[in-house]
N, C-alpha and C positions, 0 to 999 in steps of 0.2 A: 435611604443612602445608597449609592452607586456604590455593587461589590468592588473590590480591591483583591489584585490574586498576588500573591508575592512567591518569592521562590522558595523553593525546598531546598535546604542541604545540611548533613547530618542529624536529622529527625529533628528541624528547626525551621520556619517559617520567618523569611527575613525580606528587607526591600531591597533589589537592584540596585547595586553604584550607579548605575549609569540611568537611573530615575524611572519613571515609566511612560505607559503608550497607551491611547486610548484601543480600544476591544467596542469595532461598529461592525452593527448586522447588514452586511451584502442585501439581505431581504429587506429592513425597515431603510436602514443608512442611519442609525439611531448609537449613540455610545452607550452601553447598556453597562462597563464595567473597564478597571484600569487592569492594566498588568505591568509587572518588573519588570524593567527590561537588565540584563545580566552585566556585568564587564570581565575581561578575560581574568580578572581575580577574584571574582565570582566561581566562573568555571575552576579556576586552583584551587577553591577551598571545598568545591563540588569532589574535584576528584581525589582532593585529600580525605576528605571524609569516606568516600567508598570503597579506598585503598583502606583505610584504618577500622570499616566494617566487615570487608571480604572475607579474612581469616576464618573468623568466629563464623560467618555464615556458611563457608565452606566447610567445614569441622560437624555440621551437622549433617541427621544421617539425609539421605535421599527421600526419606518417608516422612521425614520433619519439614522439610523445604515442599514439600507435594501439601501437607495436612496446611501451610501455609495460603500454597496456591490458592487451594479451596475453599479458604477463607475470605479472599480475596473475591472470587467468583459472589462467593455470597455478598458478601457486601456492594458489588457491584449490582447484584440483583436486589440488595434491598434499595439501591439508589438509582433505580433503572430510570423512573420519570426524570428523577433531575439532571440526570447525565442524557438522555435523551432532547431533553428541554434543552436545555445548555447545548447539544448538537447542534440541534436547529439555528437556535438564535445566532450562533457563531460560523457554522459553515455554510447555512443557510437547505441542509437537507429538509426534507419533506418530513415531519414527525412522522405521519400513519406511516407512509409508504418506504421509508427507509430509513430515519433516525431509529427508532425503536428496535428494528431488526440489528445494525450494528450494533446497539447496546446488550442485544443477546448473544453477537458472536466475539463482542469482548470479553462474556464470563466465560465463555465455551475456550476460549484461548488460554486461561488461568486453567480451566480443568484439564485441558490437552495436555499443558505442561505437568501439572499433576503428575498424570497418569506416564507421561513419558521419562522424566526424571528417574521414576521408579524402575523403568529398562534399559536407563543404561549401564552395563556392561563392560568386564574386559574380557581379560584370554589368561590361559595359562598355556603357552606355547613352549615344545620341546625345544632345549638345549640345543647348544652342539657337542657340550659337556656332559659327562656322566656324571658329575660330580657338582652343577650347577644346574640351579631350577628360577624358573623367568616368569616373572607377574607384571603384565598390562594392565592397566587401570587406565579411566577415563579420567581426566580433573578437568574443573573450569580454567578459563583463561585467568581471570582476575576480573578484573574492572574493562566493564563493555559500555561505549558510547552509543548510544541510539539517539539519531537523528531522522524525525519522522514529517511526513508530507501533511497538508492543509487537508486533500482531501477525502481521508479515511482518517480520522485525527486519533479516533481512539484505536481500533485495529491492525493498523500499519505498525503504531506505535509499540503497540500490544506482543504482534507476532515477533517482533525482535528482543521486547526486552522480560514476556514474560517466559520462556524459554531457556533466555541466559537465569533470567534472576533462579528457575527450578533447578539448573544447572548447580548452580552454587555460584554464579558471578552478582558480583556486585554492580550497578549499573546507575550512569548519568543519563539524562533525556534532555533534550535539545527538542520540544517540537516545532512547528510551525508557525512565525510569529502571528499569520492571518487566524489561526485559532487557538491561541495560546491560552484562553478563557477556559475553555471546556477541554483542554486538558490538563489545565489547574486542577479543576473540581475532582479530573479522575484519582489525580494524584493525591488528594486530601481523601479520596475513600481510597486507596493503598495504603497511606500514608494512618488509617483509620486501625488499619490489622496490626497488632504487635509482631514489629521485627526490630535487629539492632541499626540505631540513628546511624544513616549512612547509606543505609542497603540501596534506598533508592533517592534519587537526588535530581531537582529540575528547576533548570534552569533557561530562559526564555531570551527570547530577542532576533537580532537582525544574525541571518545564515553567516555572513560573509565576518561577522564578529566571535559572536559566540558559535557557531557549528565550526567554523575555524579553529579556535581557538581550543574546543573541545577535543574532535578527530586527531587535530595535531597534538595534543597535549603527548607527554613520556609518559604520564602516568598512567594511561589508559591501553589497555594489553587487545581491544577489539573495537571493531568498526561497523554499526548493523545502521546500513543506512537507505531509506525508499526517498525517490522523488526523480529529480528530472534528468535527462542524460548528462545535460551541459553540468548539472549541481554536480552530480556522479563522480566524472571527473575530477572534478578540482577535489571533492572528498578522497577520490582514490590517491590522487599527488600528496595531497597532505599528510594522510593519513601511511603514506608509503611504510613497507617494512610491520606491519600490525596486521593483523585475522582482518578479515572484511569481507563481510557480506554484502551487497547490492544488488537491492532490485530497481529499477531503471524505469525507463517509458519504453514505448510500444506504438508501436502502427498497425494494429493487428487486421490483417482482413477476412472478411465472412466473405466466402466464395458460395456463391447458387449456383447449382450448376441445371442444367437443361429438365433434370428429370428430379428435381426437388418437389419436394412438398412444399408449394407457396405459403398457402392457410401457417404452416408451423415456424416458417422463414421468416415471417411476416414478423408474428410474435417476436420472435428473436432479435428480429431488426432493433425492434424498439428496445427492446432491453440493450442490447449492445449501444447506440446510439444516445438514447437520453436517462439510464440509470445514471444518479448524479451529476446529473445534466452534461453527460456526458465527460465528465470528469475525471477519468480510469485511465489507469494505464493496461486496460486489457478491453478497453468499447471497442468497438470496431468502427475502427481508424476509416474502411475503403472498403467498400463494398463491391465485391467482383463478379458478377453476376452475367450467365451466359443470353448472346445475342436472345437466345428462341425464349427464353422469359421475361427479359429486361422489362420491357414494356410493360408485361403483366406485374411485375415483382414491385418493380415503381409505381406504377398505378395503389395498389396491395397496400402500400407503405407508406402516402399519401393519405390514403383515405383512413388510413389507422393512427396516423400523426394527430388528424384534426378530431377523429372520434374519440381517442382513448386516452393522449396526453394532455392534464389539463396545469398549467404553467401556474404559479401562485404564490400565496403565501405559504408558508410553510408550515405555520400552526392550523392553516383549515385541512379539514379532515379530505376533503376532496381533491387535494392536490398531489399531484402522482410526480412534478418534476417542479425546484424550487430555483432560486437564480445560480448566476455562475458565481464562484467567491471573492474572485478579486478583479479589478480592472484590465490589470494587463492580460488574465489568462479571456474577460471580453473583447479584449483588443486585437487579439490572436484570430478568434473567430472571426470578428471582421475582416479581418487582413486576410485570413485563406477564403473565408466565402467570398467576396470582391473581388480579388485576386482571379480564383476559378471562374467567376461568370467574366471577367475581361478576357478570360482565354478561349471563354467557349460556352462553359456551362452551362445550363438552364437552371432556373430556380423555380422547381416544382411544389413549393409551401416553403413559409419561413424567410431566412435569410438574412434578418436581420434582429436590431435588439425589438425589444416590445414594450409596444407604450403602454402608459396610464401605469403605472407600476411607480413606488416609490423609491427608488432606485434602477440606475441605468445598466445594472446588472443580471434582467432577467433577458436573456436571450429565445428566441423563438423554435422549436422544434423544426427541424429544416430539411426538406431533402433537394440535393442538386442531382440533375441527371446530364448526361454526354460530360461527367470529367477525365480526364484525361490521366495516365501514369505519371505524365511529366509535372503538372498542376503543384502548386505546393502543400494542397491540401490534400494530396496522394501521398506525399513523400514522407510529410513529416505529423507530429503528431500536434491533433488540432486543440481537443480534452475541453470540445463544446456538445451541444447537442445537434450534429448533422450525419444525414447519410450519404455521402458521395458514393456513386452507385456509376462504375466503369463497366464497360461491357466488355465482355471476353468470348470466345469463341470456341475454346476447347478446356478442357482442365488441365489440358498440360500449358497452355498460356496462363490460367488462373495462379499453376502451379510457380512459372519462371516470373510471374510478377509477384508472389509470393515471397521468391526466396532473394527476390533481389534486393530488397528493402536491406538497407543497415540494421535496421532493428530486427531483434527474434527472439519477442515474448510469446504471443499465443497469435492461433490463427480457429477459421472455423470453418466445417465444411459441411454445404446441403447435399445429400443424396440421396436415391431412394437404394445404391446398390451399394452395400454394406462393405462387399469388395473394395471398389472404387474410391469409396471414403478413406479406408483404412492404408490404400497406397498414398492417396496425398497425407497421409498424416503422416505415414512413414518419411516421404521424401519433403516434407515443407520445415523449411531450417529455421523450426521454433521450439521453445522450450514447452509447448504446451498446445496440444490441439482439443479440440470438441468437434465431434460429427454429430450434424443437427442439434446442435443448443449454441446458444450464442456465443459469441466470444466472454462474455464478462461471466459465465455458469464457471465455476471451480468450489471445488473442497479445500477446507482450512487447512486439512490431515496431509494432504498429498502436497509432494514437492513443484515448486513455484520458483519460477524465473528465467532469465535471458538466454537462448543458444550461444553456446561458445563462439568467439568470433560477430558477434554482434556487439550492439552498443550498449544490449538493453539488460548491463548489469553480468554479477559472476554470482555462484553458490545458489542456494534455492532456500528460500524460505516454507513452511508449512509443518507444522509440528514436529516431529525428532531431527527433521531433515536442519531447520533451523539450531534446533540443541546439539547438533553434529558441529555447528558451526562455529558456536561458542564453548565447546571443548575440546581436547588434544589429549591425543594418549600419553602415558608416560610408562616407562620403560623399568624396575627393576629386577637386579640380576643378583639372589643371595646362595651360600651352599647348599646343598642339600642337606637333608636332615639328617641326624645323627642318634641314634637311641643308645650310642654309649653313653 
């Protein structure tokens, strides 16, 4: 019998007003499971339930919310295969090569919280009075909505709302409806650890319904939301007047510069380029790579496309890059790759979708060379698997095409001179550089997200930095002591 996922809310497992959606694998194109879909009194009884669990969760100590966390972790490790299975089939990742590893860095995010929750901290800061004494304390906000992206389904999700939940907030989740399967399942092993009915609450469906309807709800005191700049926005309007976190998309570009280490650049390439088939908002977007290597670095990158990435199914052990998840984000890559060979490009492997595949969603490892700044596949963000590879002439050209991008999440720089590196990363107006490792290399622990004045998002996610985000000091002022 075909699963059935329904929604969570107030520690209760119930079906969608608004009925349900089929749940098909981008890999097979096969319906393998139904899901809820929510209605906006759906989401009112979500965020009544979490308003009405908060208290009680909040009122415990920091060490009781952490022993929680860790519970969590473990359960997600005893349920690693099926949450990893359940990866694949629904977002279409690689099981060896990358479903399993997320599955490891979503217990690692419950234990993060753990351990973080237990340092937060206030002040006891002096008076202006002799005769009054002042206590800063942290608290959570209350009830945090997290609305999370298709593709990192369980981590993205994770980093926002396992954070607030060690915090003390109580929290709705809104994810992805293209993989709303596999993070049911997560939810049923959360939902596995004793907490009070409430604490966490999910409910599913169309962004523009229910992520609406959530974000803007009164009853929701936070806003932790990852996905696309255009979505961003419209969360940021709604949600106006409320905490909010966003992390956004990206264009990031890997700059080679003339005295790089090829052999290491190379490697690099590929991971930035067709880690989740390119699907990140931190791949490298545009490859900036100076005249005196170009040739070589291309050539490099070419021949490592066709020997090392092998495009597939997702459950064979040998496949290192599986399809893209949904149509339009295929239909994107078309449109920029097309688009750049009508202006100029060449298409040095790749280029297009790939046959014999049971779905028209496996796209082919691709590099194009002579694209241009102007190109739309320069400008904007593609979240396929390609390397547009522009040639640059200096690093201080690398650097002004760097900074001129809207966007400013991460950038990456090849050098051999340590110096060198370390001044574009000072001057390139991104929230996040790597010298010699690719754009898509980052720690969970360390803070994550957009340059101010960019598009690509406010506040930073990544362990405390995130728990920063879902609490607020609070301020009291009582006499001094008295021993009469």
């Amino acid at each position: 019998m075909m699963p059935e996922h329904l929604l969570y809310i107030g520690g209760r497992w119930r079906p969608g007003e608004s009925g349900t959606a089929p749940a098909v694998s981008p890999s097979s194109g096969r319906q393998f499971a139904t899901v809820a879909v929510a209605s906006p009194a759906d989401v009112d009884a979500a965020v009544a339930a979490a308003r009405a669990a908060q208290p009680g969760w909040a009122a415990l100590s920091a060490f009781d919310r952490a022993a929680w966390c860790l519970a969590v972790a473990a359960a997600i490790e005893a349920r690693r295969d099926d949450l990893a299975h359940a990866l694949s089939e629904d977002q279409g990742k690689p099981l060896a090569a990358e479903a399993r590893d997320e599955v490891a860095e979503l217990a690692e995010y419950f234990r993060m919280a753990a351990e973080d929750a237990k340092r937060l901290a206030g002040m006891i800061p002096p008076s202006a009075a002799a005769g009054r004494r002042v206590l800063i304390t942290t608290v959570p906000l209350g009830v945090v909505a997290v609305v999370s992206p298709w593709n990192w389904p369980y981590t993205m999700g994770a980093e926002l709302f396992a954070p607030a939940l060690a915090a003390g907030n109580a929290v709705v989740w809104a994810p992805a409806p293209t993989t709303t399967a596999c993070c049911a399942l997560l939810t049923e092993v959360i939902a596995g650890v004793d907490a009070p009915a409430g604490l966490v609450n999910f409910v599913s469906g169309p962004g523009p319904v229910v992520g609406d309807a959530l974000v803007a709800h009164p009853g929701v005191n936070g806003v932790g939301f990852i996905g696309s700049v255009a979505t961003g926005a419209s969360v940021a309007a709604r949600a106006a007047g409320k905490t909010q976190l966003l992390e956004l998309g990206g264009n990031g570009p890997m700059v080679v510069l003339a005295d790089a280490d090829l052999e290491l650049a190379t490697a690099a390439a590929l991971e930035a380029a067709y880690l989740c088939a390119g699907q990140s908002c931190t791949a490298g977007e545009r490859f900036l790579v100076h005249r005196a290597v170009r040739a070589e670095f291309t050539e490099r990158v070419v021949a490592a496309s066709k020997d090392r990435v092998r495009l597939g199914d997702p459950f064979d052990p040998a496949t290192t890059m599986g399809p893209l998840n949904n149509e339009p984000t295929a239909a994107k890559f078309d449109r920029h790759v097309a688009g750049a060979v009508a202006a100029g490009a060449r298409i040095c492997c790749g280029g297009s979708r790939a046959d014999g595949y049971p779905t028209a969603l496996f796209a082919e490892p691709t590099v194009l060379d002579r694209v241009t700044p102007e190109m739309e596949i320069a400008r904007e963000e593609t979240f396929g698997p390609v390397v547009p590879v522009i040639e640059v002439t200096s690093a201080e050209q690398a650097l002004e095409l760097t900074n001129r991008s809207p966007f400013g999440l991460t950038a990456a720089v090849f050098t051999s001179d340590l110096a060198r590196g370390l001044a574009f990363a000072e001057r390139a107006r991104t929230g996040w550089v790597n010298i010699n490792a690719s754009t898509n290399l980052w720690e969970s622990q360390l803070p994550f997200g957009g340059r101010s004045g960019s598009v690509s998002g406010r506040g930073r996610v990544g362990g405390a930095f995130a728990m920063e985000a879902f609490t607020e000091p609070k301020t009291i002022l009582y006499p001094a002591p008295d021993l009469a």
